[in-house]
C-alpha positions as CSV (number, residue, x, y, z in Angstrom):
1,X,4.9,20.6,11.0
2,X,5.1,21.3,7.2
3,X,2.2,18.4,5.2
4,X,2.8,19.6,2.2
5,X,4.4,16.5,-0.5
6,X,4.0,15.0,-4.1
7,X,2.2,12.0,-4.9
8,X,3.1,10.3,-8.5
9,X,3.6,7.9,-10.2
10,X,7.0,5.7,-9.3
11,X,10.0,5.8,-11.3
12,X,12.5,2.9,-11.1
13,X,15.2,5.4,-9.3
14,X,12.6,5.1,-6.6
15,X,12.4,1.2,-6.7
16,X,14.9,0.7,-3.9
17,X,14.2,3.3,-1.0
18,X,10.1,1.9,-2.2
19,X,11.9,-1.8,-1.4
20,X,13.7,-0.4,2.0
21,X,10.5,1.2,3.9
22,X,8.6,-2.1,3.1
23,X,11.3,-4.4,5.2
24,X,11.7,-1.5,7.7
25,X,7.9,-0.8,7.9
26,X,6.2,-4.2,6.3
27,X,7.7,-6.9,6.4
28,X,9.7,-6.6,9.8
29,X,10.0,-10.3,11.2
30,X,9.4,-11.7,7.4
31,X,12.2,-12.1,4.9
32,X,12.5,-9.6,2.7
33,X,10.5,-10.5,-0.6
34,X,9.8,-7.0,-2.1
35,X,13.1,-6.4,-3.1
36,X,14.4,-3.6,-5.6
37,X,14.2,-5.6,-8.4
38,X,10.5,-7.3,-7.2
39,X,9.7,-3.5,-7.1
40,X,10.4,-2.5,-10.5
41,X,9.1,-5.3,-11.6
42,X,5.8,-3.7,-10.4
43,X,6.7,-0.4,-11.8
44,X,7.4,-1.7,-14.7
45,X,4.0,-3.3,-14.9
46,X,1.3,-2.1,-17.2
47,X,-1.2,-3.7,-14.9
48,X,0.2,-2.0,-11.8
49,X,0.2,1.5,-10.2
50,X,3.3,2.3,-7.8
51,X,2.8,5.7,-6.0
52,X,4.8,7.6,-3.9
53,X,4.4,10.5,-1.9
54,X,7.6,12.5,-1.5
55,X,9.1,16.1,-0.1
56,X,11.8,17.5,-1.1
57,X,13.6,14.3,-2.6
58,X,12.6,12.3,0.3
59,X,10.3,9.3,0.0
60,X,7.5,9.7,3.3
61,X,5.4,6.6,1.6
62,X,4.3,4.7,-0.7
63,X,1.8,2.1,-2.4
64,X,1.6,-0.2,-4.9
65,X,-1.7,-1.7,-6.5
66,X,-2.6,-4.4,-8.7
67,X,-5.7,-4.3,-11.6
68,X,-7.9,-6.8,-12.6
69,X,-11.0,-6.6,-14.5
70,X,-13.0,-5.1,-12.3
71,X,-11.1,-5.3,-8.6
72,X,-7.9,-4.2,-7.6
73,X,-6.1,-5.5,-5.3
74,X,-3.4,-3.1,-2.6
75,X,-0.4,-5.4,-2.6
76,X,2.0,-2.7,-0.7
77,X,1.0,0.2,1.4
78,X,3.6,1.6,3.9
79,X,3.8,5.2,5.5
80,X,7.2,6.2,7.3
81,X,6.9,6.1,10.9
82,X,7.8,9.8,11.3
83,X,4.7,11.0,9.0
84,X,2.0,8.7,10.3
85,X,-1.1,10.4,11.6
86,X,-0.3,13.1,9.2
87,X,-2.8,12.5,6.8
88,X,-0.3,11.1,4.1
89,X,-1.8,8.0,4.5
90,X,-5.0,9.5,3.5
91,X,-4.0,11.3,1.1
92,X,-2.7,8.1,-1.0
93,X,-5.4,6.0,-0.1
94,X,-8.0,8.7,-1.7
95,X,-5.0,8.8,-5.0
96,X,-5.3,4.6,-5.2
97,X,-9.3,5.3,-5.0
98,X,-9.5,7.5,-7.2
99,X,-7.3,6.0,-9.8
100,X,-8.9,2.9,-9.8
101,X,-13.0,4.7,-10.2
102,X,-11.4,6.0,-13.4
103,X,-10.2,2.8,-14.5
104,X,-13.3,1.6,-13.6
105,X,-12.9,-0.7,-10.5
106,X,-15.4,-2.0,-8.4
107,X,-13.4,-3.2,-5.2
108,X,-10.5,-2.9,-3.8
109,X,-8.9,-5.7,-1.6
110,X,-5.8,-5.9,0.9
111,X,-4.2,-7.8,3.6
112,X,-3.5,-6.8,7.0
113,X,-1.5,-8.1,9.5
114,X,-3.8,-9.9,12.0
115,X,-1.7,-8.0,14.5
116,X,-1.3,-4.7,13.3
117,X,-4.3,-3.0,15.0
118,X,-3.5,0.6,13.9
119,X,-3.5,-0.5,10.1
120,X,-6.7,-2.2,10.5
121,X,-8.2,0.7,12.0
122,X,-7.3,2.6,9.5
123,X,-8.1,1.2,6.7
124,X,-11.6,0.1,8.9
125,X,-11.8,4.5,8.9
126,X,-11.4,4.6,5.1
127,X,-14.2,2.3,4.5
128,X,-13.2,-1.2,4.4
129,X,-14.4,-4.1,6.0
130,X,-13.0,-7.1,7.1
131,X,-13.9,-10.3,4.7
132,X,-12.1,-13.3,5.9
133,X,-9.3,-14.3,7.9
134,X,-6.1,-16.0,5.9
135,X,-4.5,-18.2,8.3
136,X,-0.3,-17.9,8.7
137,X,-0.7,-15.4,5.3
138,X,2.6,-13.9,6.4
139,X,5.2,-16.8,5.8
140,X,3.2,-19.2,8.3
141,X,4.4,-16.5,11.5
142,X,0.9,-14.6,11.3
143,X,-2.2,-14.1,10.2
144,X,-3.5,-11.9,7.6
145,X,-6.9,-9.9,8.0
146,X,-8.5,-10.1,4.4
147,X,-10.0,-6.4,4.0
148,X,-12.5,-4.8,0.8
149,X,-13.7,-1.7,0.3
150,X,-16.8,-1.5,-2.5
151,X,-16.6,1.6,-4.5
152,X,-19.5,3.7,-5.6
């Protein structure tokens, strides 16, 4: 299995495969909300990072992040099916970590599905804990698990 990939920074030619693997892999039984143009509205956002983490032309992930003052806060964090359990999740977690130490951040928030065991559990791996539940968080059909991570 070749693992080797970029991570940078978004560019708005990215904005709509970014906005396709978040229905497909996010926001299956929702509407769709984080459209193309919702998407480059967060690429085109001082305030926001949007990463993705590509091989040879094709996107295998992405993630998009929100700063405050001193949290951030994950808004968007999807891995195609076909390189989960590769460590590409990993790897951008430790690039939104990173980034956000520099900048200075002292947290960093997310939601999970209350459903989606495996993206609890991961994010449980890297660190985080589980804060609060957020009753029908997703459109009223499910709960979302509110997750932090404190950073050194």
């Amino acid at each position: 299995m070749i693992t080797a990939y970029d991570i940078t920074l978004a560019r708005p030619a990215h904005a709509l495969e970014i906005a396709q693997l978040s229905r497909d892999a996010i926001e299956y039984g929702l509407p769709w909300r984080w459209t193309q143009g919702r998407v480059m509205k967060s690429i085109r956002d001082a305030a926001t990072n949007v990463v993705v983490a590509r091989r040879d032309g094709e996107l295998l992930g992405f993630a998009i992040m929100k700063y405050g003052e001193d949290e951030a806060h994950v808004l968007l964090f999807a891995v195609h099916a076909t390189q989960r359990r590769s460590g590409l999740g990993s790897a951008l977690l430790a690039w939104l970590e990173a980034t956000a130490g520099i900048a200075g951040i002292r947290a960093i928030r997310l939601e999970a599905r209350a459903g989606n065991a495996g993206a609890r559990a991961f994010y449980l791996r890297h660190g985080f804990v589980e804060s609060g539940l957020s009753p029908g968080y997703y459109e009223g059909s499910e709960d979302g698990v509110r997750m932090v991570k404190h950073l050194a």
